[in-house]
C-alpha positions in Angstrom: 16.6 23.5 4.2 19.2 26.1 3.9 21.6 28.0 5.6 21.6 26.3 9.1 22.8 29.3 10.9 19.2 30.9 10.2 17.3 28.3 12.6 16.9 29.9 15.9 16.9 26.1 17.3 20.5 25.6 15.9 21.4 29.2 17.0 20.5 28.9 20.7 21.9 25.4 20.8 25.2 26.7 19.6 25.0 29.1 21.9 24.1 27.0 25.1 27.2 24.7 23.8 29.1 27.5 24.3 27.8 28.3 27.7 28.6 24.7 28.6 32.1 24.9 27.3 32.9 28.3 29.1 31.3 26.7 32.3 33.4 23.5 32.1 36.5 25.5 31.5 35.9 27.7 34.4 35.4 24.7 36.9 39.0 23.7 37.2 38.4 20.8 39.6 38.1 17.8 38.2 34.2 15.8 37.3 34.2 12.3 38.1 34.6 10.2 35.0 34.2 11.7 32.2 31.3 13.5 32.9 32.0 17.1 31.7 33.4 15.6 28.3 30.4 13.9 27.9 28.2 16.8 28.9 30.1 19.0 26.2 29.9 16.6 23.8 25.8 15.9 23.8 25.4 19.4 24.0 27.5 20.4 20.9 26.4 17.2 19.3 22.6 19.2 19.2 23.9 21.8 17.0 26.3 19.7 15.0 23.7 17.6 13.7 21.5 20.0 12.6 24.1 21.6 10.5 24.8 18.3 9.2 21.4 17.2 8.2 20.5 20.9 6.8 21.2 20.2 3.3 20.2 16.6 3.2 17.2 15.1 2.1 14.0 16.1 3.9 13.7 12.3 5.2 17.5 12.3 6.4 17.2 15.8 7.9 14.5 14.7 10.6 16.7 11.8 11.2 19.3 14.1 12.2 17.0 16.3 14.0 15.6 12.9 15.8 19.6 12.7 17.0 19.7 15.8 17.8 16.7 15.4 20.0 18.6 12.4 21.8 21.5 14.3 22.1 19.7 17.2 23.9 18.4 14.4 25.9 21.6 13.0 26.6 22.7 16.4 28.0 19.3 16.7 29.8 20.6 13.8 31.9 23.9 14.4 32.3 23.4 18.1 33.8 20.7 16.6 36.2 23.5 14.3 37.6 26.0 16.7 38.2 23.4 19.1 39.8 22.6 15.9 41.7 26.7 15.5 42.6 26.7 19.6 43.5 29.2 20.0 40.7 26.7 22.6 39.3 24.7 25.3 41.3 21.5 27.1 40.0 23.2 27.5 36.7 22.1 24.0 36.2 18.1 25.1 36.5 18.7 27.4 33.1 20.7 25.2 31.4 18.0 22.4 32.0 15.1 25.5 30.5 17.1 26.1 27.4 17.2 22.3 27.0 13.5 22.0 27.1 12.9 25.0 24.9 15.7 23.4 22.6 13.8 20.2 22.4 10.2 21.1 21.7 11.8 23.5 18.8 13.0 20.3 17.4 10.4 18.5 17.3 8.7 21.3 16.1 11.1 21.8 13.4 10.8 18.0 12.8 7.3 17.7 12.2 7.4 20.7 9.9 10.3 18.8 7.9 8.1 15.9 8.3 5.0 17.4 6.7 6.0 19.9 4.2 9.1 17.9 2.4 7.8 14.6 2.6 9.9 13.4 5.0 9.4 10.6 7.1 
């Protein structure tokens, strides 16, 4: 596939993983659980694994984009709970927007991978 860093999909998750991370850090109060760990790490998980899957085979690249999907899903849920728990305010509504936009350019990007390498 090439340099990651090229794919807007990777580009704007990186950069919503960043958002996230500045956000947490900001909020000094404590989440309950673990929540804001696990919010930062399904959200950089998105990016990560489309770096990782970049220069593997075109089969094992949309597997990694399928976790990365799952991932972004992961996050999906977890900022809906702590909207829900009124740890995040309307901030929450674009984080959820990027997500969408996130996930329909992986799948996207997954069914191009899919069709034009061979890829299962």
């Amino acid at each position: 596939m090439g340099d990651y860093r090229k794919l807007i999909v990777w580009q704007r998750s990186h950069t919503l993983s960043v958002a996230i991370y500045r956000l947490l850090q900001a909020h000094r109060a404590p989440w309950p659980g673990k929540l804001s760990d696990q919010l930062a790490a399904a959200t950089h998980s998105i990016g990560v694994n489309i770096a990782e899957g970049s220069n593997q085979s075109p089969a094992q690249f949309a597997r990694y984009l399928s976790i990365s999907l799952g991932s972004a899903d992961e996050a999906w849920a977890h900022v809906l709970l702590a909207r829900e728990l009124d740890l995040l305010d309307e901030s929450a509504n674009g984080m959820l927007d990027e997500l969408r936009e996130i996930r329909a350019m992986l799948f996207a990007l997954r069914a191009k991978v899919r069709k034009d390498k061979g890829g299962v």
